[in-house]
C-alpha positions as CSV (number, residue, x, y, z in Angstrom):
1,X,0.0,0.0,0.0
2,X,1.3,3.5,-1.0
3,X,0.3,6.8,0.2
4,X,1.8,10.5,-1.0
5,X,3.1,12.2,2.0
6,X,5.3,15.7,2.5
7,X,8.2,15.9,4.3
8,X,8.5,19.6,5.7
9,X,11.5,19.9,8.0
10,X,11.2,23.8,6.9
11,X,8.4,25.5,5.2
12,X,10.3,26.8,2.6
13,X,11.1,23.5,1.8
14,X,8.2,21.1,1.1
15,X,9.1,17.2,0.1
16,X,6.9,15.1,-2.1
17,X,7.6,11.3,-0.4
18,X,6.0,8.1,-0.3
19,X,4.8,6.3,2.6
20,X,5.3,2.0,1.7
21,X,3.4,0.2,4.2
22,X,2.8,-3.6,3.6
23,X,-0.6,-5.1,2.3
24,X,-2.2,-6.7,5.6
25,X,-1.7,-5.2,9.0
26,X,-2.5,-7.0,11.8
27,X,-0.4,-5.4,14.1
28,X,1.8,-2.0,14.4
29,X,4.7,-2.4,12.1
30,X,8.6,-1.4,11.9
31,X,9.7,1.3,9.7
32,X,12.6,2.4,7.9
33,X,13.8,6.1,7.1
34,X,15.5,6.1,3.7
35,X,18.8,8.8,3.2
36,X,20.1,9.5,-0.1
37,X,23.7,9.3,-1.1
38,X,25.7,12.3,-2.9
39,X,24.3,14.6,-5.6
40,X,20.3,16.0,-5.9
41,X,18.3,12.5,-5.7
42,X,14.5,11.6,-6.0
43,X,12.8,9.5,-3.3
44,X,13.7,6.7,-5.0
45,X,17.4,7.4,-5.5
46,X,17.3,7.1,-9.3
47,X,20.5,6.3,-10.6
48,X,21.0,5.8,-14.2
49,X,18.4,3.4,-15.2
50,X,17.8,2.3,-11.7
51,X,16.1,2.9,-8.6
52,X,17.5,1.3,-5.4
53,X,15.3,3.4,-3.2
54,X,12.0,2.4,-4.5
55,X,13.1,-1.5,-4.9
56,X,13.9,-2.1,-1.2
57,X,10.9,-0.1,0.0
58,X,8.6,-2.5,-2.1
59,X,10.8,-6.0,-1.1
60,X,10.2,-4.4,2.7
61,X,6.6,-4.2,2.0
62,X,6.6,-7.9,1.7
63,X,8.4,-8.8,4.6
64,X,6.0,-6.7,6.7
65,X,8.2,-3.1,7.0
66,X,7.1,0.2,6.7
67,X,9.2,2.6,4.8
68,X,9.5,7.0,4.1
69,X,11.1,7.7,1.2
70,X,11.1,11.2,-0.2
71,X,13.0,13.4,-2.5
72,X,16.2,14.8,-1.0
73,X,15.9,19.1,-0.8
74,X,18.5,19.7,-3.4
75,X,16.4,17.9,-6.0
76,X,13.4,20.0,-5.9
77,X,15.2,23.4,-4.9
78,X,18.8,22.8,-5.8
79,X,18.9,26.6,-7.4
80,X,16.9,28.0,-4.9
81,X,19.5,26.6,-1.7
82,X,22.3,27.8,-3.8
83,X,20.8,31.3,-4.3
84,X,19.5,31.4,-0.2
85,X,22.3,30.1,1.3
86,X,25.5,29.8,-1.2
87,X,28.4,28.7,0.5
88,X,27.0,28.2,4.0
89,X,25.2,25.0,3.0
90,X,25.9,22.0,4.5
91,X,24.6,18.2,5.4
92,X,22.5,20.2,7.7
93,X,20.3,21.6,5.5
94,X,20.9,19.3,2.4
95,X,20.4,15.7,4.3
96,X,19.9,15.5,7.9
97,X,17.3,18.2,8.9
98,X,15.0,16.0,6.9
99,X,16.1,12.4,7.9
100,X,15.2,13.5,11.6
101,X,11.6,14.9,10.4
102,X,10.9,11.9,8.5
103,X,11.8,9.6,11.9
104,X,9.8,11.7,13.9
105,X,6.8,11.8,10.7
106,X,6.9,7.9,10.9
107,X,6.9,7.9,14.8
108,X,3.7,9.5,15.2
109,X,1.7,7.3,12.6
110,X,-0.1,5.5,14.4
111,X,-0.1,2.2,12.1
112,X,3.5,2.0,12.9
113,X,5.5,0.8,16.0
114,X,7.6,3.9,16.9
115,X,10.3,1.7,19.1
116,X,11.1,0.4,16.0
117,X,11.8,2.8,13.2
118,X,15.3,2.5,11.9
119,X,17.2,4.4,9.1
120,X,18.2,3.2,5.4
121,X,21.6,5.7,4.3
122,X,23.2,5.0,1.3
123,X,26.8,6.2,0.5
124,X,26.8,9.5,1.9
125,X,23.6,8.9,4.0
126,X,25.3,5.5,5.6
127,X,28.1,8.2,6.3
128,X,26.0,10.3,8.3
129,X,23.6,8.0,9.8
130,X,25.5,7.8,13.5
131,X,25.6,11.9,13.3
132,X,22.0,12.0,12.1
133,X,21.0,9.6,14.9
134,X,23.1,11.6,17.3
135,X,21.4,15.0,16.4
136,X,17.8,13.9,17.0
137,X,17.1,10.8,14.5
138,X,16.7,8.6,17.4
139,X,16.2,5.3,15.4
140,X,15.9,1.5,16.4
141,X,19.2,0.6,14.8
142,X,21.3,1.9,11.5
143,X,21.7,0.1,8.5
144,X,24.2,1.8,6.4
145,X,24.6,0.9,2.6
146,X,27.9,1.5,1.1
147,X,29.1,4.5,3.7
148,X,32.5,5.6,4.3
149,X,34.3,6.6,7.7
150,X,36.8,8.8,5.7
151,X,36.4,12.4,4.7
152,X,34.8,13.0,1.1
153,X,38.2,14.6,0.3
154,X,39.7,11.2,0.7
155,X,36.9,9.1,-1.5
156,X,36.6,11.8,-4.2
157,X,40.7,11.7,-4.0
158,X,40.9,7.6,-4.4
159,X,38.4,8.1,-7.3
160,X,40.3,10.3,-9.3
161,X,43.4,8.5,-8.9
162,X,41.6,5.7,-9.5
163,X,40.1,6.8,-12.9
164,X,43.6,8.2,-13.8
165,X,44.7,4.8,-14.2
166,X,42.7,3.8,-16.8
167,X,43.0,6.7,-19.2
168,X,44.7,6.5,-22.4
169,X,48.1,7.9,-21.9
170,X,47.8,10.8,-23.9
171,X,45.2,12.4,-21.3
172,X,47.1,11.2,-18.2
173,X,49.5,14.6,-17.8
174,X,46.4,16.9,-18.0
175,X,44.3,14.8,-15.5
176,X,46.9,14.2,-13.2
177,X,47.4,18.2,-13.3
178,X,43.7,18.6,-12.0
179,X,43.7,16.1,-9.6
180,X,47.1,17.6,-8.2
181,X,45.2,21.1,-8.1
182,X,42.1,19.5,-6.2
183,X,44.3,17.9,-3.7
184,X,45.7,21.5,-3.0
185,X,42.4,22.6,-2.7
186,X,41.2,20.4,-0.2
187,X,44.8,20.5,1.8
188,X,43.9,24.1,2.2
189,X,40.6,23.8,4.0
190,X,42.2,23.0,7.4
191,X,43.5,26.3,7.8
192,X,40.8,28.3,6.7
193,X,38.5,30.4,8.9
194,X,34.7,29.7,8.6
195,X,34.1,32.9,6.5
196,X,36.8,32.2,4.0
197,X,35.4,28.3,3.5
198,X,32.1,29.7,2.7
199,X,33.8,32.2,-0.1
200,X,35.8,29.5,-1.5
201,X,34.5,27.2,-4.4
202,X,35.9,24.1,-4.6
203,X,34.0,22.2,-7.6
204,X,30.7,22.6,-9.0
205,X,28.9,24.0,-6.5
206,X,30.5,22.9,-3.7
207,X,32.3,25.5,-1.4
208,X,35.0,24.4,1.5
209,X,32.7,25.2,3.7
210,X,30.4,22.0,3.1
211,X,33.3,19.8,3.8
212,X,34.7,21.9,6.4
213,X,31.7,21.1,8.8
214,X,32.1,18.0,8.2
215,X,35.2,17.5,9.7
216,X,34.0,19.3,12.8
217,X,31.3,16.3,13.4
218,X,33.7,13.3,12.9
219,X,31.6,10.2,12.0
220,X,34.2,7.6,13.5
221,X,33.4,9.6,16.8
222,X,29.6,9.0,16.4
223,X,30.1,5.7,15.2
224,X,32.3,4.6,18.1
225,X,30.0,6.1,20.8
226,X,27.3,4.2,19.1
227,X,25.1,1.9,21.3
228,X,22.0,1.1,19.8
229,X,22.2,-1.9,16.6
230,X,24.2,-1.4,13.0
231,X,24.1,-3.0,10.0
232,X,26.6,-2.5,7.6
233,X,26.2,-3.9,4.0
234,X,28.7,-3.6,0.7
235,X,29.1,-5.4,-2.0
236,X,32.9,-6.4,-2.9
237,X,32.7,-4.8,-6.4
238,X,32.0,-1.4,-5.5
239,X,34.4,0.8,-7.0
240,X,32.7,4.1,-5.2
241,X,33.8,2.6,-2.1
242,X,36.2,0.6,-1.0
243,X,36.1,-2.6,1.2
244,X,39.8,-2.7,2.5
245,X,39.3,1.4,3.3
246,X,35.8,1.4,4.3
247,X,34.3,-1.7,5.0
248,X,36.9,-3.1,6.6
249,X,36.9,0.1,9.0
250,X,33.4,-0.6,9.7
251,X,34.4,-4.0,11.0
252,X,37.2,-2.9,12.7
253,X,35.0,-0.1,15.3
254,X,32.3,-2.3,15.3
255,X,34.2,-5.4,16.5
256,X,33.5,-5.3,20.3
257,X,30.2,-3.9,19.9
258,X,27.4,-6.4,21.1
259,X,24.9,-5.7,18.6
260,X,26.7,-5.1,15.2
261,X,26.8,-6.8,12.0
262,X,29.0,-6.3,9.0
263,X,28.6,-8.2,5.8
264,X,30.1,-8.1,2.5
265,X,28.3,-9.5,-0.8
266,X,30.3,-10.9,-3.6
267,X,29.6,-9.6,-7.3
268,X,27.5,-6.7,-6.1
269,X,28.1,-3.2,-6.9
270,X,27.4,0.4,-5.2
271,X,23.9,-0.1,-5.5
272,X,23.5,-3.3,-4.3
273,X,22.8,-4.3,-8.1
274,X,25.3,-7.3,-10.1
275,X,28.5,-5.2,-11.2
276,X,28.7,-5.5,-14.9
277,X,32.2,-3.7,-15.9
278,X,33.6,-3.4,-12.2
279,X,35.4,-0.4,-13.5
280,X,35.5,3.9,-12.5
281,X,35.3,4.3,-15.8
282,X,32.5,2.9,-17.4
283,X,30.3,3.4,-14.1
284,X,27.4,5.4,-15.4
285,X,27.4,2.6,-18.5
286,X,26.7,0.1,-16.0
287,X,24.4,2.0,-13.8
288,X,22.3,2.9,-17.2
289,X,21.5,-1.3,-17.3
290,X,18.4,-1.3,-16.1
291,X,18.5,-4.0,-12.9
292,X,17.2,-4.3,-9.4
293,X,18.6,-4.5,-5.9
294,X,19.4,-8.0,-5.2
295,X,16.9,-10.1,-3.4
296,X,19.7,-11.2,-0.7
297,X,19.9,-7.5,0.4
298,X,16.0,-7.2,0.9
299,X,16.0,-10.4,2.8
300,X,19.1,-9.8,5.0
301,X,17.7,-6.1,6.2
302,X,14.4,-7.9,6.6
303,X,15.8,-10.3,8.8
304,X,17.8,-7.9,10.2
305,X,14.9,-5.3,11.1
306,X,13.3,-8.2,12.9
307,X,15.5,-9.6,14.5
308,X,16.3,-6.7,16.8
């Protein structure tokens, strides 16, 4: 069963979402909280051809879990945020003012059992999920999708450097050049004051401000203070993240916590999806095959979600 809701964190900011709850209900159900990985997304993540978002929230349904998904602010007012607040926008106002309103949405519907609503982040939303939790989320337990412990500077780095390997020699020299200028960028950030950071433009329309903050909410802090249940999924051919860097992080902080799980998934890619090419660069290619997330993944959560 679907139902349109809005998400409204801030009136000046209305959210078209979709509330998923399954078919029968005897009973009041769990819930998840969907966050949206890097870039402006829809509520159900579209990728490419794909759309992780809306495939787990209908594979929940079956199992008997509730799910919020909406579309993330900078999709419907990416020009508008830009204009408003320029380079004083952060995770704040982008991502987690609206994860929290979406918990608190799905705690007061009263077909749902608000002990148990747990969050859904993807990539940068498994990032932030312990800070989002922290700030007000106040969720049953965290699974995070693909999420890193290292700074973006570090992933967007390891991309690059990445992607510079499989050029064509010929375009090495010039790409190497830009990545040496971005890492001056980013080594700059440290020392700058919180004025400057929100004058400087980075990329795109990112200022070093957006990074900046980051770095003042530490996620491996959140993480490690953490005492409520994680679940940390990735698949082994995920070139956006990596599992000796990031997974393998995850396993390492979580390892004397009581309630923790960490699993990896073999032939899976950064959605959750069967990696075609398994390469940087011919990522969009593969994410414009039109697939679904693997069944394991809905089953696992499933499992997961009721088991604690």
């Amino acid at each position: 069963m679907i139902e349109q809701v809005t998400v409204i964190a801030n009136a000046s900011y209305p959210l078209e979402g979709i509330l998923t709850l399954p078919d029968s209900q005897a009973i009041k159900v769990p819930a998840v909280v969907f966050v949206h990985g890097s870039g402006p997304l829809d509520k159900d993540e579209t990728i490419g051809a794909n759309k992780p978002f809306r495939d787990l929230a209908e594979g929940l349904a079956k199992k008997g879990i509730a799910s919020l998904r909406y579309d993330k602010r900078t999709y419907t007012y990416g020009k508008q945020m830009i204009q408003e607040l320029g380079g004083s926008l952060t995770v704040e106002e982008e991502t987690i003012q609206d994860a929290i309103f979406a918990s608190r949405m799905l705690k007061t519907d009263p077909r749902v059992d608000a002990n148990r609503v747990f969050m859904i982040g993807h990539s940068l939303g498994g990032m932030l999920a312990p800070r989002i939790d922290a700030e007000g989320g106040d969720f049953a337990g965290l699974v995070i999708l693909a999420g890193t412990l290292r700074t973006l500077e570090e992933v967007i780095i390891e991309q690059n450097e990445v992607s510079l390997k499989q050029l064509d020699e010929s375009q090495r020299e010039m790409a190497s050049q830009q990545i040496q200028a971005l890492k001056d960028k980013f080594d700059s950030i440290t020392g700058m004051s919180e004025e400057t950071a929100q004058q400087s433009l980075l990329f795109g329309a990112v200022y070093a401000w957006y990074l900046k903050e980051m770095h003042q909410h530490p996620v491996k802090e959140y993480l490690s203070n953490i005492n409520k249940p994680v679940f940390v999924l990735q698949g082994d051919k995920d070139v956006q993240v990596s599992v000796e860097r990031d997974f393998n992080q995850y396993q390492a902080i979580l390892k004397d916590h009581p309630n923790a799980s960490c699993k990896l998934y073999p032939g899976l890619n950064h959605l959750f999806m069967k990696a075609i090419y398994g390469t940087l660069k011919d990522i969009w290619e593969e994410y414009n095959v039109p697939q679904t997330v693997d069944e394991t993944i809905i089953e696992d959560i499933a499992k997961w979600i009721q088991s604690v």
